[in-house]
TORKOL-4160 file (C-alpha; in steps of 0.2 Angstrom, whole numbers, padded with zeros to 4 digits, m for minus):
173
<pt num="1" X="0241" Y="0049" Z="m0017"/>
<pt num="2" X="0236" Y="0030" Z="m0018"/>
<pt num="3" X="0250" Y="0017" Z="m0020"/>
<pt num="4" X="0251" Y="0005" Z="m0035"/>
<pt num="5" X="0244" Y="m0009" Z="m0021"/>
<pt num="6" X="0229" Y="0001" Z="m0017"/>
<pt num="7" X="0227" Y="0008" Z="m0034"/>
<pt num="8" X="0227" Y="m0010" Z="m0039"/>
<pt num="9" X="0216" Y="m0015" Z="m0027"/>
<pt num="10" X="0203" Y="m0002" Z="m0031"/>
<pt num="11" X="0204" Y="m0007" Z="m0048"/>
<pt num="12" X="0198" Y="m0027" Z="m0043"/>
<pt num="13" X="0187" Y="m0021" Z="m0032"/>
<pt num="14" X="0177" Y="m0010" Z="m0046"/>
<pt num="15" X="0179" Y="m0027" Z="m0057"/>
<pt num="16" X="0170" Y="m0037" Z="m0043"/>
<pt num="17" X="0155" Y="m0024" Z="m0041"/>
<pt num="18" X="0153" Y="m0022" Z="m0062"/>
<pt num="19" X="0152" Y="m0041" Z="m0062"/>
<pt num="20" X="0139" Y="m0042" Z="m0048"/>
<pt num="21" X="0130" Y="m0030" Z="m0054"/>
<pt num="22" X="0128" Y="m0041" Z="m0073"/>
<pt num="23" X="0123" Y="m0056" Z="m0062"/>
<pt num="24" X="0109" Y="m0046" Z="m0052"/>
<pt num="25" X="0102" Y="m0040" Z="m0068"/>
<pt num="26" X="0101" Y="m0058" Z="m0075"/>
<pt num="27" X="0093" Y="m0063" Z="m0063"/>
<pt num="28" X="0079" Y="m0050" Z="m0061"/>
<pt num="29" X="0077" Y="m0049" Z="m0083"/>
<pt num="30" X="0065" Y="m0061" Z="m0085"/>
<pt num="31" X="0052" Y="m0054" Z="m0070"/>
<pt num="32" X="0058" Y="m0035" Z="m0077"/>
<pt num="33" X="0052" Y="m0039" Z="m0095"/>
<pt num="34" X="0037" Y="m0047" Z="m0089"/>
<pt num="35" X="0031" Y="m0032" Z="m0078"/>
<pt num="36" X="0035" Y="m0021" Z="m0092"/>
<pt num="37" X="0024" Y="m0033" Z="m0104"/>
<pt num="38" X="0009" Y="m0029" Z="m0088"/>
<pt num="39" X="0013" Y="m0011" Z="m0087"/>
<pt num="40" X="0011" Y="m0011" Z="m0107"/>
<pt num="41" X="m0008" Y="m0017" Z="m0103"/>
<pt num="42" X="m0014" Y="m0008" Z="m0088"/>
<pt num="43" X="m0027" Y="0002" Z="m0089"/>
<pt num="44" X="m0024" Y="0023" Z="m0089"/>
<pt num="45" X="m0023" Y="0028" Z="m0070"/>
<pt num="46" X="m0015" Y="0011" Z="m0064"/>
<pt num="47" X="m0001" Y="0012" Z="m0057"/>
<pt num="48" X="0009" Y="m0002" Z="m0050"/>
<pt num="49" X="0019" Y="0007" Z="m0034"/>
<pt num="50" X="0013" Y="0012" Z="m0017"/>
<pt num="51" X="0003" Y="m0005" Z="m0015"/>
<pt num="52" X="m0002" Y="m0004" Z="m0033"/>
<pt num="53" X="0001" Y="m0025" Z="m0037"/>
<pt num="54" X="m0012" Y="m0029" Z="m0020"/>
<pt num="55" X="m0023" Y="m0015" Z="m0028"/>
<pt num="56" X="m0023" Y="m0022" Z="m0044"/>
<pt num="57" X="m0025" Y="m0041" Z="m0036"/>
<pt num="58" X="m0041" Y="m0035" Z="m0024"/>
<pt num="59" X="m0050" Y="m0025" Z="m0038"/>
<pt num="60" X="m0046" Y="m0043" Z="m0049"/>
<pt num="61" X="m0055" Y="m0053" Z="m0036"/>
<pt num="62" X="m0069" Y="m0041" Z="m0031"/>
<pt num="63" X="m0075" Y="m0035" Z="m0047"/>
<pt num="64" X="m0072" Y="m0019" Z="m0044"/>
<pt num="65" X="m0061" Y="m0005" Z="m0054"/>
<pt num="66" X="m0046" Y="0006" Z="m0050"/>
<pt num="67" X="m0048" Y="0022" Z="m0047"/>
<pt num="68" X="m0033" Y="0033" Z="m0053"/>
<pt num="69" X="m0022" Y="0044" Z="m0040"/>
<pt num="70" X="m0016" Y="0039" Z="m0024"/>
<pt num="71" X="m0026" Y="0051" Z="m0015"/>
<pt num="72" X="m0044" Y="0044" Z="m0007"/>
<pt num="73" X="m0052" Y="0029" Z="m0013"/>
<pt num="74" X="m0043" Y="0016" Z="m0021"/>
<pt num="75" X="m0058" Y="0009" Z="m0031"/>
<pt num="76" X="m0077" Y="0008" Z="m0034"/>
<pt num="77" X="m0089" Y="m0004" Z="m0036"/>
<pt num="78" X="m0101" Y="m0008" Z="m0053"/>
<pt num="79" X="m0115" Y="0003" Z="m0042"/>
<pt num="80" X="m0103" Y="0018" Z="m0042"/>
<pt num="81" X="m0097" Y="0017" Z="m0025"/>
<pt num="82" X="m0080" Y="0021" Z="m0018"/>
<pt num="83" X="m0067" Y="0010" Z="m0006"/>
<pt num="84" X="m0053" Y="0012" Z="0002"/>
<pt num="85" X="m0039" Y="m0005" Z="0002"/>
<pt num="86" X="m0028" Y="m0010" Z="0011"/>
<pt num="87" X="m0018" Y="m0026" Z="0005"/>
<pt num="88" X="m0003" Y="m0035" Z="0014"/>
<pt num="89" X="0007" Y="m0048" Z="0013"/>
<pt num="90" X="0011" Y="m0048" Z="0031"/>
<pt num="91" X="m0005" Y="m0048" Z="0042"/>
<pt num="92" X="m0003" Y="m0028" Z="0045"/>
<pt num="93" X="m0015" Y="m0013" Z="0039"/>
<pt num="94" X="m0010" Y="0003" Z="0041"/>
<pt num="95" X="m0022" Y="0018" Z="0042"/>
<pt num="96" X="m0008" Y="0033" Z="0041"/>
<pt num="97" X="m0017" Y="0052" Z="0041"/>
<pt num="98" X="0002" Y="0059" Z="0042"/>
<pt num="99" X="0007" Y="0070" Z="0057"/>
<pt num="100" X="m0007" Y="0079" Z="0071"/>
<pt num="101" X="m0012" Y="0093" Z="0067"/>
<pt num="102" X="m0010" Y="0109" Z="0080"/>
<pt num="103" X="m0029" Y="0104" Z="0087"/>
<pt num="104" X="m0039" Y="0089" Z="0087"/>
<pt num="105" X="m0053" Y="0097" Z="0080"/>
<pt num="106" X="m0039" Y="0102" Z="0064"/>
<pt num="107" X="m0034" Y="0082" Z="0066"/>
<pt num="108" X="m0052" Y="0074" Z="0067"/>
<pt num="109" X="m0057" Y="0085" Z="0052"/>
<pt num="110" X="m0042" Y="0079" Z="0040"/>
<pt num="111" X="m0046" Y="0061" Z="0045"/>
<pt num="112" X="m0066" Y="0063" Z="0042"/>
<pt num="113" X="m0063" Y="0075" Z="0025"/>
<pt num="114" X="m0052" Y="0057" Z="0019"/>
<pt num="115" X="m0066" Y="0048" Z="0022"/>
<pt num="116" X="m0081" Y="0058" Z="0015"/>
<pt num="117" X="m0090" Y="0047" Z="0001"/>
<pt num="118" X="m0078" Y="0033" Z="0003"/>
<pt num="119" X="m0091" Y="0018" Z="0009"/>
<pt num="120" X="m0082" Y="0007" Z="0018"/>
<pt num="121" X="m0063" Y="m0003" Z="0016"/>
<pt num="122" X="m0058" Y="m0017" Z="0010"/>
<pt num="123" X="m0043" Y="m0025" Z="0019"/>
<pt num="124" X="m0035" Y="m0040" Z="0011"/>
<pt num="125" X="m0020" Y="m0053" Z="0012"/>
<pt num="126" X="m0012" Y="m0058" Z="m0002"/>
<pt num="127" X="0000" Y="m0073" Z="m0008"/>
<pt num="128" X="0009" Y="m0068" Z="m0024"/>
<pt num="129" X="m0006" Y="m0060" Z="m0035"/>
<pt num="130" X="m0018" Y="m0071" Z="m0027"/>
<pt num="131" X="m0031" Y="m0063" Z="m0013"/>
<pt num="132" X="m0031" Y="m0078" Z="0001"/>
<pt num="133" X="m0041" Y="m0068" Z="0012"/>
<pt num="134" X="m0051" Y="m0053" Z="0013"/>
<pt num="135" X="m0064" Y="m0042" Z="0025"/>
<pt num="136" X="m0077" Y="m0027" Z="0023"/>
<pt num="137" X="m0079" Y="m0012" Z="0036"/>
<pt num="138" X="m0090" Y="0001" Z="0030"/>
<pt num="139" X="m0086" Y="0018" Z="0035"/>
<pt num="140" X="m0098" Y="0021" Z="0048"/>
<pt num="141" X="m0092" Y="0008" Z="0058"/>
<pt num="142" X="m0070" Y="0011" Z="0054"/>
<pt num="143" X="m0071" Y="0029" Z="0054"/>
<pt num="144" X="m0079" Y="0031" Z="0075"/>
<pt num="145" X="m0067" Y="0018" Z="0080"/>
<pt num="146" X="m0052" Y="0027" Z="0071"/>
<pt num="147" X="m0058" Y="0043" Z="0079"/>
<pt num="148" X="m0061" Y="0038" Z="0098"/>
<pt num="149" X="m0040" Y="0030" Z="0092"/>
<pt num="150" X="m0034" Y="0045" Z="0087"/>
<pt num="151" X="m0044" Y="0055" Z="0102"/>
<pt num="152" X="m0038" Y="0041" Z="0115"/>
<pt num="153" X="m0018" Y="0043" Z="0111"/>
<pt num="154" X="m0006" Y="0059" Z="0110"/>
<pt num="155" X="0009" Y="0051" Z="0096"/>
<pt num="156" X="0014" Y="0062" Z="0084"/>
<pt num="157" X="0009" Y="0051" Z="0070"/>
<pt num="158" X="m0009" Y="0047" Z="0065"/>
<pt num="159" X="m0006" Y="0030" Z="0063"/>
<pt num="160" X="m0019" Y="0013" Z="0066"/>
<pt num="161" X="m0012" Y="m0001" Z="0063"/>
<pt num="162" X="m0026" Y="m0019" Z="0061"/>
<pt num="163" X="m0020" Y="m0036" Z="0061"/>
<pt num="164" X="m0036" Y="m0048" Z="0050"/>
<pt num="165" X="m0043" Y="m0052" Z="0065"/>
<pt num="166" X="m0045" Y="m0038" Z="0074"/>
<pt num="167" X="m0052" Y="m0028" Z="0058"/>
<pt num="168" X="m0067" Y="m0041" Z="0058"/>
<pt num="169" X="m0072" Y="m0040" Z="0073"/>
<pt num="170" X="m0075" Y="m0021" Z="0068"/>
<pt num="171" X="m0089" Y="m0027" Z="0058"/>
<pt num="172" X="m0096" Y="m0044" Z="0071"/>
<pt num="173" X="m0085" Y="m0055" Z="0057"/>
């Protein structure tokens, strides 16, 4: 059983967290009406989670359209051909193939079935909605050098990550 001063005290304390909670959603209602105003206008299959807004920014600057799911390519070009992105804010680019499998030969095979008629990947820095810069590997040039990674290393996790630099000089940029 609480006492009346704890009982009291509760009772402030709930005040406090109500009232905190109105300020924190002043403060985010104007970008929360305007991003509902851009999810009214997005094309079907766009979706704005899981790297959606970088996505959306690189297919913007590029020329290129969405492609909708989160599974395999992100997007294609006006010729019909399909990319993977990757879009930071932070310098990193993560190639993530989940868990090993039991083999390498099951592993190498779930990585090369991602990339079968992907042509290459885009990886991209951002500031805002605004693309500051941006590099091309095609797929026969990323998807050796993830292999002889992944064959060359024994974590649990398939998991390359590529700073800008180092993903250009992939392709002699």
């Amino acid at each position: 059983m609480m006492t009346p001063s704890q009982l009291d005290q509760m009772k402030k304390d709930q005040r406090r967290s109500e009232a905190k909670a109105l300020r924190t959603r002043g403060e985010y209602k104007e970008v929360v009406e305007a991003l509902q105003k851009a999810c009214e206008v997005l094309p079907p299959g766009v979706d704005l989670s899981k790297g959606g807004l970088g996505e959306l920014a690189l297919a913007h600057d590029l020329g290129h359209t969405l492609v909708a799911g989160d599974k395999g390519a992100d997007a294609e070009d006006a010729e019909g051909l399909l990319y993977e992105y990757k879009v930071s804010t932070t310098n990193q680019f993560n190639f993530n193939y989940n868990a090993r499998a039991d083999t390498w030969e099951e592993s190498k095979d779930i990585i090369e079935r991602h990339w079968h008629n992907i042509a290459g990947t885009w990886v991209a820095h951002r500031e805002g909605m605004t693309i500051t810069e941006k590099a091309y590997v095609p797929t026969e040039l990323l998807l050796p050098h993830l292999l002889e990674h992944f064959s060359n290393t024994n974590g649990k996790m398939l998991n390359k990550n590529f700073r800008m630099k180092a993903f250009k000089e992939l392709n002699n940029v």
